[in-house]
C-alpha positions, 0 to 999 in steps of 0.5 A: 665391630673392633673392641680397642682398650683404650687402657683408661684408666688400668694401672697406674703408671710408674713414678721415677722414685718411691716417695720419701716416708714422711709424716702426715699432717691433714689440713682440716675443711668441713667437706675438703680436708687435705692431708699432706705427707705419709701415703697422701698425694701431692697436692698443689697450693697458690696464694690469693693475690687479693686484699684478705680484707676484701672478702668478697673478692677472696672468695671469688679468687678462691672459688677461680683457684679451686675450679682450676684445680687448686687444692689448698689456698694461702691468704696474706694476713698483714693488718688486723683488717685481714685478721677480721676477715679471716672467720668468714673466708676459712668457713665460706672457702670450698677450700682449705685456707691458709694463713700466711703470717708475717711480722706480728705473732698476735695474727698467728693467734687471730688464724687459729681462733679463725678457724683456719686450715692452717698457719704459715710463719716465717721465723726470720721475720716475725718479732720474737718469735722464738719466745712465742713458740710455746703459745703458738704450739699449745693454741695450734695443738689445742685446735688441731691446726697445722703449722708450717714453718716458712724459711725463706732465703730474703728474710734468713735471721741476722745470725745465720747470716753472719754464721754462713756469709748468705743465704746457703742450703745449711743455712737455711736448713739449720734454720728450719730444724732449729724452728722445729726443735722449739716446737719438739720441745713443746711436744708439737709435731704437727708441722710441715716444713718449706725451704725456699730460695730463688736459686733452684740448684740452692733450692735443690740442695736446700730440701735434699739436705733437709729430706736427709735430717727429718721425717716432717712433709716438705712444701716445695716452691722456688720463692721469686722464680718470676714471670711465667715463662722463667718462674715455669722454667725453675719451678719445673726444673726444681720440682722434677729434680726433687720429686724424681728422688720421691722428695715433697709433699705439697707445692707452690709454683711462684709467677708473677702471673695470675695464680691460676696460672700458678695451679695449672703449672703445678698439676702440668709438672705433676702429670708429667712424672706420673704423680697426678693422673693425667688429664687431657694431653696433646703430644704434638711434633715440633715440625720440620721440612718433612711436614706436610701439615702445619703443625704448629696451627693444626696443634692448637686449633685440636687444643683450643677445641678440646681445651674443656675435655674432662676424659683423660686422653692423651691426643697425638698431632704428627705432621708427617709419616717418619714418625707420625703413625708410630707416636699416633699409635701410643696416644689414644687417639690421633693423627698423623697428616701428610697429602693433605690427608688425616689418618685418624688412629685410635689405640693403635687402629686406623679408623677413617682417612679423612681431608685435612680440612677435617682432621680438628671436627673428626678428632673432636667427633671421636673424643666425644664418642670414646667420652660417651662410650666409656664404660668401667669394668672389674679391670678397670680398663676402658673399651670402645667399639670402632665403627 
């Protein structure tokens, strides 16, 4: 028998940047509080597309975002029948809950006296807000809730409008710091600070400019991005374009596409730079005329069967023998096809040659060996026996 280390889960991989130092914040929850800033990981947010009045369907929405992985939940509050709801969703959600505030002040109030994790408010849209700031920050310090304070580029207050022509990354940045200096001089601090925008290059701008002139955690989002192909395409760009200079703290992929789809997004574009451990991952070809497989098929039916794998493995799909055993070799376990035959690797090993019509059963058989065999060890690596 050969020992393979599968190198699960060892060190942790390298980041593309040290994160921004930051203050931190922690979303209060009886058995899940979340802290954001400082040394805390990045934690992704989405927002319940339900009526909040609706608890039961809240709830259920919640509990969908939570087994997705969803770590902080945002829930629209515009009507005092959303406001009653608020007690019952903050204490039921196995999750930190949000309330996002528009308009009237008096529901910012109504969330805190509701128990809830936290309050979003955006400033350009809520009744004079800047002569309530005072109360807010005195009602949220008393209870401990955390505020965020929301700029966005369609609702920019009429002044810096004129000031600036439109909605510019020094525009919306003087709004946000302009915010937070109210709230300074009520002696509030404990806030977090998000400057979106549909344009992600204005985005971009928009919190590096930021990043520069504070130390308060950053939610990133790019507001509106759009469907799910587009809104992935600019979340995704955004994201990693600020994350690999160690800026953000918490983010919100936007689609119009379920918010599930949204966390799925979110945790994808943090695995990718090695700022969440990775789960579950296929690394497939893109095929071309040496493959000797379909690839594109063969692909899927490996994802679709190992979809619900809970051990991080990383699952190579190659279609022909120029590069397949060599990018096999870096994944944990994979095959590289060609002749209507499979070469199963693991680690590195050729394990077994098998017909290409039972590459997806084996590749699953191995999966569920190497899940069954792992076992901790000082080192934190992982061995497993090959046959």
């Amino acid at each position: 028998m050969t020992a393979i280390n599968l190198g699960l889960p060892g060190t942790p991989p390298p980041t593309v940047a040290p994160r921004r130092k930051t203050r931190k914040i922690t979303l209060k929850h009886a058995t899940n509080p979340v802290e954001i800033g400082g040394d805390a990981p990045i934690s992704v947010q989405s927002m319940c597309t339900t009526l909040t009045a609706d608890i039961n369907s809240t709830l259920q929405q919640i509990a969908e975002l939570t087994a997705s992985g969803c770590q902080v939940v945002r829930v629209a509050v515009p009507s005092q029948d959303d406001a009653d709801a608020l007690p019952a969703i903050a204490k039921k959600s196995p999750i930190p809950v949000i309330a996002d505030i528009h308009f009237q002040p008096k529901y910012v109030f109504a969330a805190i006296d509701a128990g809830c994790a936290g309050v979003r408010v955006n400033p350009g849209n809520i009744k004079q807000f800047d002569d309530r700031v005072g109360d807010i920050a005195k009602a949220a310090k008393d209870s401990g809730t955390p505020i965020r304070i929301g700029v966005n580029a369609g609702s920019l207050d009429k002044r810096l409008l004129e000031k600036y022509g439109k909605a510019t990354p020094e525009a919306l940045v003087e709004s946000a710091l302009w915010e937070a200096s109210l709230f300074e001089e009520h002696d509030f601090f404990d806030f977090k600070i998000s400057v979106k925008h549909n344009d992600p290059v204005v985005m971009i701008k928009a919190y590096q400019l930021l990043s520069e002139k504070c130390d308060y955690p950053l939610h990133l989002g790019v507001t509106e991005a759009g469907p799910a192909f587009q809104g992935t395409i600019k979340s995704a760009t955004a994201f990693g374009a600020l994350l690999s200079q160690g800026i953000g703290d918490t983010i919100r992929v936007s689609l119009s596409a379920p918010p599930v789809e949204e966390v799925k997004v979110g945790i994808a574009i943090l695995e990718a730079l090695n700022l969440k451990q990775r789960g579950f991952e296929i690394v497939s070809c893109p095929s071309c005329g040496r493959a000797q497989v379909d690839v594109y098929t063969l692909a899927e039916q490996v994802t679709e069967a190992l979809k619900d794998f809970t051990v991080p493995l990383r699952v190579a799909v190659m279609g022909c023998v120029v590069n397949g055993p060599g990018e096999a070799r870096e994944a944990d376990i994979g095959v590289a096809s060609g002749n209507g035959k499979g070469q199963i690797f693991v680690k590195g090993e050729v394990i077994k040659t098998v017909p290409e019509s039972e590459i997806v059963a084996v590749l699953v058989e191995e999966a569920n060996r190497i899940a069954a065999t792992m076992t901790s060890s000082e080192s934190g690596e992982v061995n497993v026996s090959v046959r």
